[in-house]
Every structure is written in structure tokens, then in C-alpha cells.
NUSEZA-793502 format. One line per 3 residues: number of its first residue (from 1); their letters; for each residue x, y, z of N, C-alpha, C. Coordinates in steps of 0.02 Angstrom, whole numbers, padded with zeros to 5 digits. Layout:
# residues N
NUM	a	X:Y:Z:X:Y:Z:X:Y:Z; ...
# end
This chain:
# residues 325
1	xxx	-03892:-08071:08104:-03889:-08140:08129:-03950:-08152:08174; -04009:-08167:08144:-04069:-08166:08186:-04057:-08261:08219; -04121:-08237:08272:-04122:-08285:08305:-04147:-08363:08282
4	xxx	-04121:-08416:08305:-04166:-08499:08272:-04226:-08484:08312; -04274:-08485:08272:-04374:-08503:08295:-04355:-08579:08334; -04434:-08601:08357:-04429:-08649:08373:-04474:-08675:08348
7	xxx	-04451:-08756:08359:-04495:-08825:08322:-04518:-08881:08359; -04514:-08919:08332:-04536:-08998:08384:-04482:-09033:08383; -04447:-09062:08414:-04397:-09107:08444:-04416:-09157:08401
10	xxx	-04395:-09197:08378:-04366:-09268:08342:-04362:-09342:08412; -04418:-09362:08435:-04416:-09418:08472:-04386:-09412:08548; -04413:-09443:08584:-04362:-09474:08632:-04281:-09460:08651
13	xxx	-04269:-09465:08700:-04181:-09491:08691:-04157:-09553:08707; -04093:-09578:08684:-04075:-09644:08628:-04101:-09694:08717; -04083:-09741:08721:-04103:-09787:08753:-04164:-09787:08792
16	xxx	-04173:-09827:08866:-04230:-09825:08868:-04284:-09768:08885; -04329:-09762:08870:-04393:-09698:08877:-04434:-09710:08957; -04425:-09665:08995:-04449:-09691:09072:-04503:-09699:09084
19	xxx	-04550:-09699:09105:-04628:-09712:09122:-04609:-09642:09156; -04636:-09566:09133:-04638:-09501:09162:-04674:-09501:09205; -04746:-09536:09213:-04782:-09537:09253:-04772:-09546:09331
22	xxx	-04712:-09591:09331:-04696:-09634:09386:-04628:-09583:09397; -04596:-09531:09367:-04521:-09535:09393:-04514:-09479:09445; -04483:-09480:09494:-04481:-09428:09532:-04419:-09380:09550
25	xxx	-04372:-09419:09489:-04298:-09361:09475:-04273:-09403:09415; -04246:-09338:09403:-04220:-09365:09323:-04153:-09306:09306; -04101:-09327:09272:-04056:-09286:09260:-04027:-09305:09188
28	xxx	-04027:-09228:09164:-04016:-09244:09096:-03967:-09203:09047; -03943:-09219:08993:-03879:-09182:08944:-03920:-09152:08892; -03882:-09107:08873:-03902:-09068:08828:-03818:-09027:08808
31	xxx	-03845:-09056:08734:-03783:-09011:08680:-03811:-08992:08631; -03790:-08930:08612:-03819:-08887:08571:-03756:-08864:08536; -03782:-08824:08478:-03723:-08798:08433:-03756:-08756:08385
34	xxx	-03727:-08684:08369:-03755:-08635:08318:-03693:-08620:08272; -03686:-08634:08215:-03648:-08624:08181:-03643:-08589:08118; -03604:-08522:08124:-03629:-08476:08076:-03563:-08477:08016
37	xxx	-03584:-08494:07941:-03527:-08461:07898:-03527:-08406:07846; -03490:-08383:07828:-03494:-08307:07814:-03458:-08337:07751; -03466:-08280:07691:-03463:-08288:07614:-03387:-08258:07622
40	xxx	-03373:-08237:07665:-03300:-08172:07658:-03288:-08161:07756; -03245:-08121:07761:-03210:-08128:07824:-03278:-08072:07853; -03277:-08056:07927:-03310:-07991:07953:-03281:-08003:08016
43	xxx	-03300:-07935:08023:-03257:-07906:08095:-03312:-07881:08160; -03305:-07865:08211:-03334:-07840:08260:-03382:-07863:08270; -03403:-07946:08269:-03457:-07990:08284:-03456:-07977:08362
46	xxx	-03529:-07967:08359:-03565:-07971:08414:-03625:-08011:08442; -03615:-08072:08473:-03673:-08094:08477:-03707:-08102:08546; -03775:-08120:08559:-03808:-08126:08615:-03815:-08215:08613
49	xxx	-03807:-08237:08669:-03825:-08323:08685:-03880:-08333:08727; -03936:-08360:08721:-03963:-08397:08785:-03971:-08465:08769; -03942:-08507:08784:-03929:-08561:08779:-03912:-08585:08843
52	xxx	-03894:-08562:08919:-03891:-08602:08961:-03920:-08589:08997; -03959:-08639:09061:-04024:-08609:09088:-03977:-08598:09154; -04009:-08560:09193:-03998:-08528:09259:-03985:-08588:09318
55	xxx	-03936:-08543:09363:-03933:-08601:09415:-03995:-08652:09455; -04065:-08609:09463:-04128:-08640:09481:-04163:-08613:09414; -04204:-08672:09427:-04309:-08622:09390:-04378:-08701:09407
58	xxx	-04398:-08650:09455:-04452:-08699:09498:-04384:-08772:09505; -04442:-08836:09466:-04391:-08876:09526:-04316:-08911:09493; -04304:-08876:09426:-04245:-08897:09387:-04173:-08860:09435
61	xxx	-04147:-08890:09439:-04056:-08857:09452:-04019:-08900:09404; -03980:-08822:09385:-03926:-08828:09332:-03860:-08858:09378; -03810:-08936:09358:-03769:-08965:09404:-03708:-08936:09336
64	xxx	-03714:-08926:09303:-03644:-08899:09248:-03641:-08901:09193; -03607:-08847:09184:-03610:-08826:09086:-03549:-08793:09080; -03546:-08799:09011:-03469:-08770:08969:-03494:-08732:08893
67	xxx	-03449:-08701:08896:-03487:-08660:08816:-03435:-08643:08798; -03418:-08670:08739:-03356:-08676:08676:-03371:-08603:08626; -03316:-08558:08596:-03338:-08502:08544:-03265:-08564:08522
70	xxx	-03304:-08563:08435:-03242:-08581:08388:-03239:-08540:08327; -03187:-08522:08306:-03191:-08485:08234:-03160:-08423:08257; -03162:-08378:08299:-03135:-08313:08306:-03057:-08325:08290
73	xxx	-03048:-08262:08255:-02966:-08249:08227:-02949:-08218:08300; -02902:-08231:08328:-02855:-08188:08368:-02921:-08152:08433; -02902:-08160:08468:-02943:-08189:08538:-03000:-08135:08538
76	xxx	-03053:-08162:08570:-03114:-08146:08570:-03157:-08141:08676; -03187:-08117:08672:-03219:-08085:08760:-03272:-08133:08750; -03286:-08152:08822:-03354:-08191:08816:-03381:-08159:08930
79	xxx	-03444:-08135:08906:-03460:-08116:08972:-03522:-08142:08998; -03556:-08138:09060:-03598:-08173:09064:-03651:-08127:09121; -03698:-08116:09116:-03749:-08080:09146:-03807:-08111:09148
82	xxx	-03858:-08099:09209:-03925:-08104:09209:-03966:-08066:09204; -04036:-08069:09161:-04074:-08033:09136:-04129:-08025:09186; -04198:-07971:09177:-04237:-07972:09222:-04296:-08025:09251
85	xxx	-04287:-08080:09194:-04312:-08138:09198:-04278:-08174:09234; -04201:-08178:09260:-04191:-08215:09285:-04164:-08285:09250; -04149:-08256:09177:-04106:-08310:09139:-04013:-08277:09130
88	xxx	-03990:-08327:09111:-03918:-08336:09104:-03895:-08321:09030; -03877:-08250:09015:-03865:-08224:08964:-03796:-08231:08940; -03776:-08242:08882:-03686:-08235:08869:-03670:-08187:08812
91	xxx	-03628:-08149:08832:-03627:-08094:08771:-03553:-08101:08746; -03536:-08127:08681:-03486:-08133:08644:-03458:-08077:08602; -03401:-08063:08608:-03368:-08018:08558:-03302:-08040:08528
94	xxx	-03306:-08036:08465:-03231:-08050:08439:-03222:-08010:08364; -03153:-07993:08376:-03133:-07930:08336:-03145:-07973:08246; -03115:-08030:08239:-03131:-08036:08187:-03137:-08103:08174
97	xxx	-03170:-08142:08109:-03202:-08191:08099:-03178:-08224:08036; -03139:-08241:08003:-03113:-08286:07919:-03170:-08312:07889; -03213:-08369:07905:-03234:-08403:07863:-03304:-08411:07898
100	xxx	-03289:-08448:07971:-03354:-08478:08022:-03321:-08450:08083; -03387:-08474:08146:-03377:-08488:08198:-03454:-08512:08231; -03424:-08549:08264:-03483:-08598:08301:-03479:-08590:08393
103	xxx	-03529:-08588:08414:-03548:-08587:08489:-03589:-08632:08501; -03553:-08691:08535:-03577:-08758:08586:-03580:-08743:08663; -03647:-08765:08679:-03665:-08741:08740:-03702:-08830:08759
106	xxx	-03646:-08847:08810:-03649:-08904:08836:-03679:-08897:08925; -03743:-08927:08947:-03763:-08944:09016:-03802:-08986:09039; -03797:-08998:09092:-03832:-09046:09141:-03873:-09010:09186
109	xxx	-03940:-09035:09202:-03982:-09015:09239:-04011:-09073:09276; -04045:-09054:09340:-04062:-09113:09360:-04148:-09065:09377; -04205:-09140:09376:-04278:-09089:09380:-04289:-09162:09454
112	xxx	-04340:-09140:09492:-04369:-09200:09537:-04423:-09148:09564; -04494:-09189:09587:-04537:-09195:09598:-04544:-09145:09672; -04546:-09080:09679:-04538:-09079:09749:-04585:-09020:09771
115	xxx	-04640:-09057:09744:-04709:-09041:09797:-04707:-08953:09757; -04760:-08919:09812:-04788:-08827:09783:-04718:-08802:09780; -04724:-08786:09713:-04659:-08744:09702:-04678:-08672:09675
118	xxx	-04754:-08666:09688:-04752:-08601:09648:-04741:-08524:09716; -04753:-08524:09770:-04721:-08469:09827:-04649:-08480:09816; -04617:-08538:09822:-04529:-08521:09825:-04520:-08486:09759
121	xxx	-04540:-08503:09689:-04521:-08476:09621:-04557:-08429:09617; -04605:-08388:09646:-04660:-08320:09626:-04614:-08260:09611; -04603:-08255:09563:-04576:-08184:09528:-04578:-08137:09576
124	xxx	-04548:-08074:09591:-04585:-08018:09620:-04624:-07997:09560; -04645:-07917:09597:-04713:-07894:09581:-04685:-07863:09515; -04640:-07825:09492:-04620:-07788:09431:-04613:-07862:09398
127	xxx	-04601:-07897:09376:-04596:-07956:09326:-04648:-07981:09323; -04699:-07987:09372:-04783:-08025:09350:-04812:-07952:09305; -04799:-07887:09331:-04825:-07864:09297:-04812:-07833:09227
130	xxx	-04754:-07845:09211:-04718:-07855:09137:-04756:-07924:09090; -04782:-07967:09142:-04805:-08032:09114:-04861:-08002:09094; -04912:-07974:09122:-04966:-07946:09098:-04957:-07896:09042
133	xxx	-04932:-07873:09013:-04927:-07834:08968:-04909:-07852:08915; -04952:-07808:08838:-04949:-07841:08779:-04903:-07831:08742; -04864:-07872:08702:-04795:-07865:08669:-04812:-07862:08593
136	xxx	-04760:-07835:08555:-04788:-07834:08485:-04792:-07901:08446; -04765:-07966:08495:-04795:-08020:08483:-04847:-08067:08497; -04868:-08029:08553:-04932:-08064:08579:-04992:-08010:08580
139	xxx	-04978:-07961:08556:-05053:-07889:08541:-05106:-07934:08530; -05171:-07930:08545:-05232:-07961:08523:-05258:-07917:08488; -05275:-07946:08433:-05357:-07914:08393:-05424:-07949:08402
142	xxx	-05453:-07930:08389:-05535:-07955:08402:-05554:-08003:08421; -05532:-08052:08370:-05530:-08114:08372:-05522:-08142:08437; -05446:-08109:08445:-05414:-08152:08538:-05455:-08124:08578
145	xxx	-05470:-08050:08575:-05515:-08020:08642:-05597:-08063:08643; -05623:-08090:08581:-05684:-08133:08578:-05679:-08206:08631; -05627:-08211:08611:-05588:-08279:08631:-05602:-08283:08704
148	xxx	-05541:-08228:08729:-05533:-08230:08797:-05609:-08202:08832; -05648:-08140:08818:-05704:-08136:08837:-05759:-08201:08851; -05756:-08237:08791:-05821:-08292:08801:-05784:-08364:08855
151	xxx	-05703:-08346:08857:-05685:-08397:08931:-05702:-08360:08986; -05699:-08310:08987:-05716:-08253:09063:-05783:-08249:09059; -05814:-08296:09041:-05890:-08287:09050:-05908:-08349:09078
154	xxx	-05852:-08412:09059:-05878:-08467:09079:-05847:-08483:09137; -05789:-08449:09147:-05760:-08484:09234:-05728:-08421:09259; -05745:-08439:09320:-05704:-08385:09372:-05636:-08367:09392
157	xxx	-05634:-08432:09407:-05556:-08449:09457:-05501:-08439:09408; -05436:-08411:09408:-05364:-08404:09380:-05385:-08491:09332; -05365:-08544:09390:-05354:-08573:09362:-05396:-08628:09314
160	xxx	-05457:-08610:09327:-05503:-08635:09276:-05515:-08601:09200; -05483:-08530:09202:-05484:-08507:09144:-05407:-08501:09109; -05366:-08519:09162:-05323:-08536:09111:-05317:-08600:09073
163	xxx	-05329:-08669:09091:-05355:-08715:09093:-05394:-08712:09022; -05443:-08677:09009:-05473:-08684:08956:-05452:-08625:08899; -05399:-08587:08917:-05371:-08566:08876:-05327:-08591:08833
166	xxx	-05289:-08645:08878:-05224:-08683:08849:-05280:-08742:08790; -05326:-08780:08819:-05367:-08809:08793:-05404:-08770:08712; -05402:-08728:08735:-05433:-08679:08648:-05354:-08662:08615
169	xxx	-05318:-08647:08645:-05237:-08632:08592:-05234:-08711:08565; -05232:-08764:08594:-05211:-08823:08568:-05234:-08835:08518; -05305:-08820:08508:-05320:-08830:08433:-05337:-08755:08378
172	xxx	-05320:-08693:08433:-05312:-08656:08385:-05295:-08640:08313; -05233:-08676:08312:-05215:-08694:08222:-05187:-08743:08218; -05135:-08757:08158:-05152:-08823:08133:-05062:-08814:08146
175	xxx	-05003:-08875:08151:-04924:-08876:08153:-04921:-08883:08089; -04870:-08834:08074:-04846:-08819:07989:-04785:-08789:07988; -04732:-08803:07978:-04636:-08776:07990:-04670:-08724:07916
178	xxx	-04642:-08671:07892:-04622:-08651:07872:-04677:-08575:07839; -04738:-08551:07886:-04777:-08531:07870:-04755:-08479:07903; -04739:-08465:07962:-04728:-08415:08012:-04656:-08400:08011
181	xxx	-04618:-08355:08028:-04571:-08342:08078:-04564:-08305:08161; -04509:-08307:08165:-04499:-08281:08249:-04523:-08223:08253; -04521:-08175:08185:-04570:-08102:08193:-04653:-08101:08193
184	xxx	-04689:-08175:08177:-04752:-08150:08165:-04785:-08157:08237; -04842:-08138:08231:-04869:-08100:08307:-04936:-08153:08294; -04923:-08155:08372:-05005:-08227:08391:-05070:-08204:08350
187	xxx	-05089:-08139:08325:-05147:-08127:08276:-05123:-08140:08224; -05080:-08134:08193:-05063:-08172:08112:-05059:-08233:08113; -05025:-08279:08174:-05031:-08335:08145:-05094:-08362:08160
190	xxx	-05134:-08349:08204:-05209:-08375:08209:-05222:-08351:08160; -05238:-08307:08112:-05260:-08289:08058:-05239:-08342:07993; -05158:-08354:07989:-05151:-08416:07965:-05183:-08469:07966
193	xxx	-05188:-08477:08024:-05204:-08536:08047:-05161:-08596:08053; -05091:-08592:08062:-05053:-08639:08049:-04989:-08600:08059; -04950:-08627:08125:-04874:-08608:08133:-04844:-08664:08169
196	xxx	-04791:-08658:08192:-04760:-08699:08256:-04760:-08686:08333; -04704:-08697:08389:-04747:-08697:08440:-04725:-08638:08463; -04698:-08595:08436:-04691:-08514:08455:-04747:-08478:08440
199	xxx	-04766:-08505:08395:-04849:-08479:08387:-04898:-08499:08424; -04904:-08565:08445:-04950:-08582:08497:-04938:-08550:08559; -04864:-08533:08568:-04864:-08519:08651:-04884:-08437:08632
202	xxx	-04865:-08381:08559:-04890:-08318:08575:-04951:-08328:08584; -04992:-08342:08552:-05076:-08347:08551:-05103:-08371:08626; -05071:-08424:08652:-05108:-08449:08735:-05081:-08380:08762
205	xxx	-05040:-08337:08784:-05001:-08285:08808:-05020:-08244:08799; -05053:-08223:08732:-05103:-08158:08743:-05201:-08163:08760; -05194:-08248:08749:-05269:-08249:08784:-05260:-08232:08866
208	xxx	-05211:-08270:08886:-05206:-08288:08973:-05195:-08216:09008; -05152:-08167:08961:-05147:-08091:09002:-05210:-08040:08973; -05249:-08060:08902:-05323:-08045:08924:-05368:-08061:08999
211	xxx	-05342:-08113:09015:-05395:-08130:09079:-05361:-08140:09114; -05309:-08090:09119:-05289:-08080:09197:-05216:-08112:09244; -05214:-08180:09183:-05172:-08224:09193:-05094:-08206:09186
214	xxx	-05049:-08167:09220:-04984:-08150:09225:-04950:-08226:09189; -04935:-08217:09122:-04872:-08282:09090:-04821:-08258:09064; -04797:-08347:09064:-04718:-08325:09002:-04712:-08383:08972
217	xxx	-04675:-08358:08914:-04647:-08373:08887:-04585:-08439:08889; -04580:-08501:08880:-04545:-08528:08894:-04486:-08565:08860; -04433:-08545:08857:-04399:-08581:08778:-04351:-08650:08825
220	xxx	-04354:-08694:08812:-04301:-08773:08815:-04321:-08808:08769; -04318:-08876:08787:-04296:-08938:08747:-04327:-08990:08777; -04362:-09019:08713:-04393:-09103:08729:-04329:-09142:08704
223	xxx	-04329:-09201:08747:-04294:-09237:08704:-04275:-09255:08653; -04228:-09290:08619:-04196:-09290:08549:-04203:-09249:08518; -04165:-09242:08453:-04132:-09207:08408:-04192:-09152:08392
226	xxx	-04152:-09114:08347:-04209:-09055:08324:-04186:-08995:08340; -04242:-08953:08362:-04219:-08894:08381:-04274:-08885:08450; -04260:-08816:08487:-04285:-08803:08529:-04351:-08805:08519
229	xxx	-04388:-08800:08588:-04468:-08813:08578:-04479:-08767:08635; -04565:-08741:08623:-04572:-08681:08675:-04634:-08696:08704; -04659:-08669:08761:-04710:-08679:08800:-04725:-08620:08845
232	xxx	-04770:-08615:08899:-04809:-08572:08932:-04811:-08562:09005; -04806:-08530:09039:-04809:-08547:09109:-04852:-08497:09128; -04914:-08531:09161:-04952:-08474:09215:-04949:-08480:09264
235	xxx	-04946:-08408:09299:-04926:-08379:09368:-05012:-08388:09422; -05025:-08419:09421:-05114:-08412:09461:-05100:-08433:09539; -05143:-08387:09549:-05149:-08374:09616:-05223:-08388:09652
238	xxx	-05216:-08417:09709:-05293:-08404:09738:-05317:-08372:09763; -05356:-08382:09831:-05384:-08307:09842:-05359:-08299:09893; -05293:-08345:09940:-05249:-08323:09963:-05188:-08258:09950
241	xxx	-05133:-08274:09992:-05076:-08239:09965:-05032:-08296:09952; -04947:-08316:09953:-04909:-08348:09943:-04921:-08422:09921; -04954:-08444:09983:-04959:-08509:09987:-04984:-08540:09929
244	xxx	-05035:-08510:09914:-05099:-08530:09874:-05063:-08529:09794; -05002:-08495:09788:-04993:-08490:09735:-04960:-08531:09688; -04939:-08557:09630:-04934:-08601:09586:-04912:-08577:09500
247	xxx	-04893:-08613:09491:-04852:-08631:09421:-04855:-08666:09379; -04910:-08684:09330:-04925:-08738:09302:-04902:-08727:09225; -04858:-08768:09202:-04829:-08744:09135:-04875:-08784:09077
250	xxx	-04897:-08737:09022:-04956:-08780:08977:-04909:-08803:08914; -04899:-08854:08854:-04898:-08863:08788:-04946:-08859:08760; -04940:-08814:08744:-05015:-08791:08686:-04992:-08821:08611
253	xxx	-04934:-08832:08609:-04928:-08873:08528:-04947:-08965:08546; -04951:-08960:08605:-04946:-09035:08609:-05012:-09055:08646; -05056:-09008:08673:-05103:-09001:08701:-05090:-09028:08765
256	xxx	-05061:-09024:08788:-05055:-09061:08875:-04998:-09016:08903; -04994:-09030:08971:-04975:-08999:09024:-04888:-09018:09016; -04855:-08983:09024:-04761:-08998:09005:-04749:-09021:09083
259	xxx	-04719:-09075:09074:-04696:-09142:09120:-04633:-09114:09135; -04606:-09188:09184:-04545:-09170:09208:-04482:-09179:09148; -04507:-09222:09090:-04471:-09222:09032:-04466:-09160:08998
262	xxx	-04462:-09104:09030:-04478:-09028:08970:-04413:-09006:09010; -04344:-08976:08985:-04310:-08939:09015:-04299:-08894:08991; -04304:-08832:09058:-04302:-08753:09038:-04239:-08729:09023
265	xxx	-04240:-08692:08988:-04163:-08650:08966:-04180:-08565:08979; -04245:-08548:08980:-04249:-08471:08969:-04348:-08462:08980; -04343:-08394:09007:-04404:-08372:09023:-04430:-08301:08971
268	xxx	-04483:-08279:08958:-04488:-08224:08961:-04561:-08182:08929; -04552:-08131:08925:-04639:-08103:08876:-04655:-08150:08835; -04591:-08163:08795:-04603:-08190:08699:-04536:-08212:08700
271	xxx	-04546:-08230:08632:-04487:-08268:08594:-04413:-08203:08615; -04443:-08151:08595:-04385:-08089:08580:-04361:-08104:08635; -04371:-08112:08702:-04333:-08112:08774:-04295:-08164:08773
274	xxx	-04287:-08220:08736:-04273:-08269:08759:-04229:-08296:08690; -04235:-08270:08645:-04199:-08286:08594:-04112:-08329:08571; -04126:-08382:08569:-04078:-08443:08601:-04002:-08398:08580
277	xxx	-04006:-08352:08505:-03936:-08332:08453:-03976:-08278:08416; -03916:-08213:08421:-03941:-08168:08390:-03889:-08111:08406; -03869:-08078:08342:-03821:-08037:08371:-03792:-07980:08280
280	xxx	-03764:-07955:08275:-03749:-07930:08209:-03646:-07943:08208; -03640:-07920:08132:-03569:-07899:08114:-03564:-07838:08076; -03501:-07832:08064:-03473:-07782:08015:-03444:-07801:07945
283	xxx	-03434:-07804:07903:-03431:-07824:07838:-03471:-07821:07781; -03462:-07847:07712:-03513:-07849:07675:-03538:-07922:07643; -03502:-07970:07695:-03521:-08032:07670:-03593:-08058:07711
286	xxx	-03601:-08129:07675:-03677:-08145:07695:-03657:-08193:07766; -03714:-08194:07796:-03697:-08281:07832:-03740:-08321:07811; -03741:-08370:07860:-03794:-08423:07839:-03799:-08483:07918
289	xxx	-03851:-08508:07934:-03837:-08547:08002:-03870:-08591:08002; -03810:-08629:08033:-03844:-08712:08063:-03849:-08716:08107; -03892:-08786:08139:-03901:-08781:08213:-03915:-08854:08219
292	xxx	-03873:-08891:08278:-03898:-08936:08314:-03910:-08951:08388; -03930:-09011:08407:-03969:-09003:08461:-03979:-09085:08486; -03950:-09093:08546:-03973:-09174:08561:-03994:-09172:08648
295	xxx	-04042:-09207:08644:-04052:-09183:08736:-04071:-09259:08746; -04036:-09272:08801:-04054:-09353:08834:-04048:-09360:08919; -04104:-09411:08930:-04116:-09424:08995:-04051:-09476:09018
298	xxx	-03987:-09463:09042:-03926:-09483:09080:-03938:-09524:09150; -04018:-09486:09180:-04008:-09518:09259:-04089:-09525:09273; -04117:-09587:09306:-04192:-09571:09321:-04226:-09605:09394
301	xxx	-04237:-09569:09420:-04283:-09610:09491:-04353:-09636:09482; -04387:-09689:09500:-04445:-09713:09488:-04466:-09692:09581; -04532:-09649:09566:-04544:-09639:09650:-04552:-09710:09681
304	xxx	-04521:-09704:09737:-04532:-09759:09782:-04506:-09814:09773; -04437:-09792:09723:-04380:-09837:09679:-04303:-09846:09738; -04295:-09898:09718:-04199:-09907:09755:-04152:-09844:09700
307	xxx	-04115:-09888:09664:-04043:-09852:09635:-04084:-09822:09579; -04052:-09764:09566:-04060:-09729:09495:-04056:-09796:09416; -04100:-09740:09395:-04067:-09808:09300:-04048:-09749:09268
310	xxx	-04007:-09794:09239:-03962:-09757:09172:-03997:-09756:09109; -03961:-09751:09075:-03970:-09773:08984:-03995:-09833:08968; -03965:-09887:08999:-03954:-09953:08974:-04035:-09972:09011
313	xxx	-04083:-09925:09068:-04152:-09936:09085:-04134:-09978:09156; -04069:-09998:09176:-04074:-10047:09234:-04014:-10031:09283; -04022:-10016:09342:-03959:-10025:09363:-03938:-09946:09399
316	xxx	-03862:-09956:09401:-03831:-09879:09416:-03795:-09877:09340; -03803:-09808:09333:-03734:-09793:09295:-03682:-09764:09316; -03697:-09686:09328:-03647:-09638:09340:-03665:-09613:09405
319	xxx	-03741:-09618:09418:-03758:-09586:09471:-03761:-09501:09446; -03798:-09471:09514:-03819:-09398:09509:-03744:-09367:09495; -03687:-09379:09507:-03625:-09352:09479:-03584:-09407:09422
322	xxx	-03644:-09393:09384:-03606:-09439:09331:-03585:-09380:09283; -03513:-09429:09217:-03497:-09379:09175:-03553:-09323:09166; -03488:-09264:09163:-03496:-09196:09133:-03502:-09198:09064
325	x	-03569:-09137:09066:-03569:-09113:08970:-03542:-09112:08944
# end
């Protein structure tokens, strides 16, 4: 039961679209659903979830979530742990399975504008330096070490070369669904020349820890339908200590910098850390999986605004404790 890759989101969410530029809090839903069916019954399913993001990450807080298992015959364990990233893992077990079963992972998050967030969120030192290190999805060959060499020739500073790293992934290759999967590694698909944005974010990820640049991996959700979408975060520092330090998350499929419209669900090296569903069974039947996905902006502040707007673009709705997922 391997994991869903990721893609590009399908639009907006349904009513009005905020001026991002201007907003300085925003709170938003997200429902998701993985739904697996099997040709014949199996037993001793085991699966891994990341699907709900952590109580903080920089300036998002998680305000509530619920996560539904349907389909298990005769009761099933569901546990919940954090990983060394610092995401919100769920590990499912159930003795046996008939036909399907589906896992809905319903939450609310709220993100707002609140100034240097990169000293309060700075990893310790064993996790930046896991960031630096090459994974069998982000290994460079020649190519990337050419890459990253001729940016380390043109700028100094962390953040001027990451900067023009994210700027060379953006047009690195070309968006194409169905060329790549979640196993191919940032030198194959540059070699392609054409994947989705799990490929853009391996390829920026092994230029940025060529030069020095401690990243991750980032898996959430743009608005509307689709499936998950992934992005980049670099850790740069100045020539301070704490203060100086910062968090600037890149879209290299979209070529620009991920806004307060990007919500996080999961951190990590690569895709493998962060992998939304993934888990095995026992039996000899097949599965097969679906997946949906709807993410919408519920609550929004305009800086230097009176009352929140809703959906409807005017007004109050629910407010910061409006309906639950």
C-alpha cells in the first residue's frame, strides 16, 4: 500500500479568494480521505498516516482535527506518535478487512502574519544536520553538483544562493502527472526533464544541501480539490547566531515563494518522511486507492482590518471558533 505522490491542487477554495497580499490571519478546513479496496478480504493491515499537521510549525497552529478509520471488521487500534521532524504520525492496526476501508482526516488550522519566526521554529542541531545530508532521493550527480557549484560562485550569502537556487529548480523541468513516481530521485527526473512538484522540491533540496543550505521537505495543501502539493523550506542563517535566523519556504513548481495560503501537514528529508499513506497487509488479494482532498479558507483578516470575513467575502461568520472539521 504505497504512498499518494503529490500534484497541483485544482483552484482556489469555493467562495471568495482573499487578496493574500493584504491578509494577516487566515483559518482554514481541510478534509481529506484515502480509500483503499481490496479484490478479497486481508487481515493484519497495517498502516502509517500523516495526514494531520502538528500542534505548531512556524506561524500555523493546528485549532482541531478528527480522523475517522472505516471498513475494519471487528475493532481495530489507532495510536499516535511524533516523529523526529516534529510531525504528527498515526499508526493504524486492524485484525481484519472484508472488502474496503477508508481514513478521513478532518482539521482546522489557523496561519497569521507574526513577524521573524525563524529563532522560535530553528530545529536543533541533530535535525539541521539530517537536513544536510543526501537521501536516495535527493543524491546529486554531476549535473546537480555543476548546478550548485556555478551558484557558489556567484553569491555568497545563505540567502542569496538559495534564492537563486529555487529560481533555477523553477524552470528546471517542465509539469507532467504521470512521468515520475514517489520513488524517482531529483537526478532522474531532471534527466527527464519533466515531473510534478515532488520532483521540483527533490531537485531544489539537493542543490540547497550542495551549498550548504540545511532544507526540507514540505508536504500540505493549496487550496481546492486535488491532491496534496509539496514545497521547500530553507533553514539560512546569518552571520549572527539565533536572531539572524530565518525560514523562507520556496515553490519551485510554481516558481514563487509559498504564502500564507500554503498549509503545512508534514516536514522532512523527502517525500519518504512524510508520506501522507503507506502501510502493508496479509492476504493474497490486490488493492487499489482513491483519494480525495478539499482545503478552504473558513476565516480571513485583512491587516489593519475590523471583523474577520467568511466565505460569503463580507462580514463575520463563525469567527476564529467557528464550526469544527
Amino acid at each position: 500500500m504505497n504512498g499518494e505522490g503529490h500534484g497541483l491542487a485544482r483552484g482556489e477554495g469555493r467562495g471568495v479568494v482573499p487578496q493574500w497580499g493584504r491578509v494577516s490571519r487566515a483559518v482554514f478546513q481541510v478534509r481529506q480521505t484515502y480509500h483503499y479496496s481490496y479484490s478479497g478480504p486481508v487481515t493484519d493491515l497495517r498502516q502509517r498516516l500523516v495526514m494531520v499537521p502538528p500542534a505548531c510549525h512556524n506561524d500555523q497552529r493546528l485549532l482541531d482535527y478528527h480522523l475517522a478509520v472505516r471498513g475494519a471488521t471487528g475493532e481495530y487500534d489507532v495510536s499516535w506518535q511524533t516523529d523526529r521532524f516534529g510531525n504528527r504520525v498515526c499508526a493504524v492496526r486492524a485484525g481484519r478487512v472484508d472488502a474496503a476501508v477508508e481514513f478521513e482526516a478532518s482539521f482546522r488550522v489557523e496561519r497569521g502574519s507574526q513577524g521573524d519566526i525563524g529563532a522560535r521554529a530553528w530545529p536543533p542541531r541533530d535535525v539541521r544536520r539530517a537536513l544536510l545530508e543526501e537521501t536516495a532521493l535527493t543524491a546529486a550527480d554531476e549535473r546537480l553538483r555543476g548546478i550548485a557549484s556555478g551558484i557558489a560562485a556567484q553569491a555568497a550569502s545563505p540567502q542569496e544562493r538559495a534564492q537563486r537556487a529555487a529560481d533555477w529548480a523553477a524552470g528546471a523541468i517542465a509539469y507532467r502527472v504521470g512521468v515520475t513516481g514517489v520513488q524517482t530521485p531529483a537526478a532522474m527526473a531532471l534527466h527527464l526533464g519533466q515531473g510534478v512538484c515532488q520532483d521540483y522540491a527533490h531537485i531544489l533540496l539537493s542543490v540547497l544541501r550542495l551549498l550548504g543550505v540545511p532544507a526540507r521537505y514540505v508536504s500540505g495543501h493549496l487550496l481546492g480539490e486535488g491532491v496534496p502539493h509539496a514545497w521547500v523550506e530553507a533553514l539560512l542563517r546569518g552571520a549572527g547566531k539565533a536572531p539572524d535566523a530565518e525560514i523562507v519556504a520556496y515553490d519551485p513548481t510554481h516558481g514563487r515563494r509559498a504564502g500564507l495560503n500554503y498549509i503545512t501537514v508534514a516536514v522532512g528529508r523527502d517525500f519518504a518522511d512524510v508520506s501522507p499513506t503507506s502501510g502493508f497487509f496479509s492476504g493474497q488479494a490486490s488493492g487499489r486507492l482513491s483519494a480525495t482532498k478539499r482545503a478552504d479558507v473558513v476565516d480571513f483578516v485583512y491587516a489593519g482590518s475590523g471583523p474577520p470575513h467568511g466565505r460569503d467575502g463580507g462580514g463575520r461568520n463563525a469567527g476564529k471558533g467557528g464550526p469544527g472539521a
